[in-house]
C-alpha positions as CSV (number, residue, x, y, z in Angstrom):
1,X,2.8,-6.5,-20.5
2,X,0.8,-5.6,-18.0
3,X,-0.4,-1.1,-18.2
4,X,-0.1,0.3,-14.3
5,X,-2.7,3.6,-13.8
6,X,-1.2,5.2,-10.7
7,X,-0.3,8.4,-8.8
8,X,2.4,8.7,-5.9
9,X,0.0,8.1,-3.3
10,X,1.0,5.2,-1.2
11,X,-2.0,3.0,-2.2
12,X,-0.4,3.9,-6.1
13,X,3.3,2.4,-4.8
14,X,2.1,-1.0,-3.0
15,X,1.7,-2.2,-6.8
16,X,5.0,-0.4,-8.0
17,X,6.7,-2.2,-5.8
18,X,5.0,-5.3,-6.1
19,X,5.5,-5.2,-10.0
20,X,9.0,-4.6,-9.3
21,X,9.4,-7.3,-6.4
22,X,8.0,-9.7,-8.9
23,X,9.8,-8.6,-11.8
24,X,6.7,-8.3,-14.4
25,X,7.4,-5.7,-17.2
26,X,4.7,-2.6,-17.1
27,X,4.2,0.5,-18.6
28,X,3.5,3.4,-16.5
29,X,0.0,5.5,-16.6
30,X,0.1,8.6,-14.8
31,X,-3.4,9.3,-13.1
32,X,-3.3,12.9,-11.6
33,X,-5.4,12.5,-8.5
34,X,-4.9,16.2,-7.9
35,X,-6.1,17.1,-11.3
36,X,-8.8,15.4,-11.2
37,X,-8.2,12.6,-14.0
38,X,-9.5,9.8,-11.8
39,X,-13.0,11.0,-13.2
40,X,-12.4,11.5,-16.3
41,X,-14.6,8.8,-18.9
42,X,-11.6,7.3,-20.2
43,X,-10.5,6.2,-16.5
44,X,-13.8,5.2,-15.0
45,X,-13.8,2.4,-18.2
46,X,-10.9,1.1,-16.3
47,X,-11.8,1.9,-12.9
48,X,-15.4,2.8,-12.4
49,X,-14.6,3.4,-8.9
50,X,-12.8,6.6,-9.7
51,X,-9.9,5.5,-7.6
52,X,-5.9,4.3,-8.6
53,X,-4.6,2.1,-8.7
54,X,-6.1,-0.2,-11.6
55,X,-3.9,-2.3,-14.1
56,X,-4.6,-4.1,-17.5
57,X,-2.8,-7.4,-18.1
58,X,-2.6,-7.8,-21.6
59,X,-1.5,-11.5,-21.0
60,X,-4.6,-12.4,-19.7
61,X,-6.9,-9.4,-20.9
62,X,-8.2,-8.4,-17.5
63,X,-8.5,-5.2,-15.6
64,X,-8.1,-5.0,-12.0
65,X,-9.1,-2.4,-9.6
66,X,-8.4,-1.9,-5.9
67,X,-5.0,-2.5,-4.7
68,X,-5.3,-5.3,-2.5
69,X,-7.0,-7.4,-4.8
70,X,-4.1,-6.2,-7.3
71,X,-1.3,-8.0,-5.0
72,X,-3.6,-11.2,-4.9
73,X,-3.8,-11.2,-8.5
74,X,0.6,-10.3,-9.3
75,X,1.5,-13.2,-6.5
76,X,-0.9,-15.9,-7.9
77,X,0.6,-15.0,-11.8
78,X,3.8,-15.3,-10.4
79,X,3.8,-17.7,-7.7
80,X,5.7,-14.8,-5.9
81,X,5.4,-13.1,-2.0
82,X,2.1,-15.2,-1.2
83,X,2.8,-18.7,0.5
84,X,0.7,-22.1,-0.9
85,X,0.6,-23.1,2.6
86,X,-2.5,-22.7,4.1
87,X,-1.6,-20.9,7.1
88,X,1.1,-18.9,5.7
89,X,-1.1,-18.0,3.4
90,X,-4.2,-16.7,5.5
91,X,-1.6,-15.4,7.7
92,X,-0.6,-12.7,4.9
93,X,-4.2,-12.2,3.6
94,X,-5.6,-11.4,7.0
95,X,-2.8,-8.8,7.4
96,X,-3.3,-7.6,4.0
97,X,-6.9,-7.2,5.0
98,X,-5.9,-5.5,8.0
99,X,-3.8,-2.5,5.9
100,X,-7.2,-2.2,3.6
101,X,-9.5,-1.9,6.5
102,X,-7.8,-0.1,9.0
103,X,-4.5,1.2,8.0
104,X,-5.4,2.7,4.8
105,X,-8.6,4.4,6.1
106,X,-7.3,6.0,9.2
107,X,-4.1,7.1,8.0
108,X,-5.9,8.9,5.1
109,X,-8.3,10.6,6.9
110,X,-5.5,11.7,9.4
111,X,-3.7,12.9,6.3
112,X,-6.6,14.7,5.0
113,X,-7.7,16.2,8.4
114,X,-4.5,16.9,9.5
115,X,-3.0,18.0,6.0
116,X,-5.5,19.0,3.6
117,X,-8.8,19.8,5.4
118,X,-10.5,23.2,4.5
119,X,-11.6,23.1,8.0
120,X,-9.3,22.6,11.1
121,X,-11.4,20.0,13.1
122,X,-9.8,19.2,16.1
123,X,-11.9,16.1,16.9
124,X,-11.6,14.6,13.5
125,X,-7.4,15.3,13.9
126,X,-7.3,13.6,17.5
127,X,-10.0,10.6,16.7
128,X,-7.9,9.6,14.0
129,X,-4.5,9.9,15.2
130,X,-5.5,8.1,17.8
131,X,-6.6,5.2,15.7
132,X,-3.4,5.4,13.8
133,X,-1.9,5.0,17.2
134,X,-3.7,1.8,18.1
135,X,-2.8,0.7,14.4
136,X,1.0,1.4,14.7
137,X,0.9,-0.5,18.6
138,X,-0.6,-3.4,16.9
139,X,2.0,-3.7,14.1
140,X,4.7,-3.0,16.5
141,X,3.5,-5.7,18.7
142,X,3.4,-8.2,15.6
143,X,6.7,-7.2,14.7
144,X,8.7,-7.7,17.4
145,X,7.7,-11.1,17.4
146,X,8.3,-12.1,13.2
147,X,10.6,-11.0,11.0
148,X,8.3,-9.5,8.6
149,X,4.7,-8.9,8.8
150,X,2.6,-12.4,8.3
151,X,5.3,-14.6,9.8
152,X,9.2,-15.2,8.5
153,X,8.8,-14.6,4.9
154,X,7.9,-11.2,3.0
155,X,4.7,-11.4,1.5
156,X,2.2,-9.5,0.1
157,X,1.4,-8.1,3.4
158,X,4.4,-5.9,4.1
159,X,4.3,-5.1,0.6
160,X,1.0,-3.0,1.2
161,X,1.7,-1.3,4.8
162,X,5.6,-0.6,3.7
163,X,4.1,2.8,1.6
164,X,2.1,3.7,4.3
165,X,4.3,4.1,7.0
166,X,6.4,5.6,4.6
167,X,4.7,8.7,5.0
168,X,5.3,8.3,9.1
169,X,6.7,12.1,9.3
170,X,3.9,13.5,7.5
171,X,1.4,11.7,9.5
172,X,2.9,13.4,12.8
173,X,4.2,9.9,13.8
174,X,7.3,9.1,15.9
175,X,8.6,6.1,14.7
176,X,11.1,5.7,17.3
177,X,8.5,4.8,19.7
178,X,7.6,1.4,17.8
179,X,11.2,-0.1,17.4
180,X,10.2,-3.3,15.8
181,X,8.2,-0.9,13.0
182,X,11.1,1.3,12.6
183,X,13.9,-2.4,12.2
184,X,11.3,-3.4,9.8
185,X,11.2,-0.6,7.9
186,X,14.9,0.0,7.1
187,X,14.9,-3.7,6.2
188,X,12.3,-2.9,3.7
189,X,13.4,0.1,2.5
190,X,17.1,-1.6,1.8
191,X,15.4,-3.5,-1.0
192,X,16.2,-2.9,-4.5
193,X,12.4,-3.2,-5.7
194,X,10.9,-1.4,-3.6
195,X,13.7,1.8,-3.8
196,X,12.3,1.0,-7.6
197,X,9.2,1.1,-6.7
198,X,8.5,4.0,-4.2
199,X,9.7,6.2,-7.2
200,X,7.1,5.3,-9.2
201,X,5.5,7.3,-11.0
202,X,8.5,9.6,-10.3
203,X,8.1,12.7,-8.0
């Protein structure tokens, strides 16, 4: 059984769904970002980063923080949505990579700045929606040349942008103008799991 700390933040649902793709049982902990329970003692035992997600595998006893290395971990137990070959493999991990370093950090900081900021700072708004920009290009690019992210199968790497793009409207994105993104992300979004998943913890 394997105890999932989370919120309903995108980088909460990559692991939702990746729990659900893989079909591991789990036990939802609900980590109120907004509350402030991230610093809390109890949590930072867990997570001493102060950030969700984090999960405990009781199989195997060990915690995990940071949700990319969370996906590594869940498709190496299961053998599930990352490939043994070695270019399919580095394939998904540099695109996983990719969504931690880039994706992740610009699109938050365009959230925050555009949603959340006490301060309206235009050139913190522009500089990052203009990454974002580059960001979606990129993907759109990759995708109108593979079925799913890393290559023909879907692998951990889709698994971890899917949430973010998710969140397209709120970001002040169009995403009409980056076809292959939007085909992409109806097929996603037609999945079971990750329907499951993206309503995790519920709303």
């Amino acid at each position: 059984m394997i105890d999932l700390y989370t919120f309903t933040t995108p980088n909460g649902r990559k692991v939702s769904v990746m729990l659900e793709e893989v079909g591991l049982p789990y036990t939802v902990h609900v980590v109120d970002i907004s509350s402030g329970d991230q610093h809390r003692e109890e949590y930072l035992a867990i997570n001493p980063n102060g950030k969700i997600p984090a999960i405990i595998d009781h199989d195997t006893g060990l915690t995990i923080f940071e949700s990319g290395a969370i996906l590594i971990y869940l498709a190496e137990k299961t053998g599930k949505l990352l490939p043994s070959e070695p270019a399919a493999r580095y394939a998904a991990l540099q695109w996983l990579m990719w969504q931690m370093g880039g994706v992740g950090p610009m699109f938050g900081q365009l959230n925050h700045f555009k949603r959340f900021a006490d301060e309206h700072v235009p050139y913190a708004i522009d500089r990052y929606f203009r990454e974002s920009i580059r960001l979606y290009r990129v993907l759109n690019r990759q995708l109108s040349r593979n079925l799913y992210v890393a290559g023909r199968e879907y692998t951990i790497a889709d698994v971890a942008i899917f949430p973010w793009v998710q969140i397209h409207a709120f970001q002040g994105i169009i995403l009409e103008d980056f076809p292959a993104v939007e085909v992409w992300f109806e097929r996603l979004k037609a999945r079971p799991a990750v329907q499951r998943g993206m309503q995790v913890p519920a709303p």
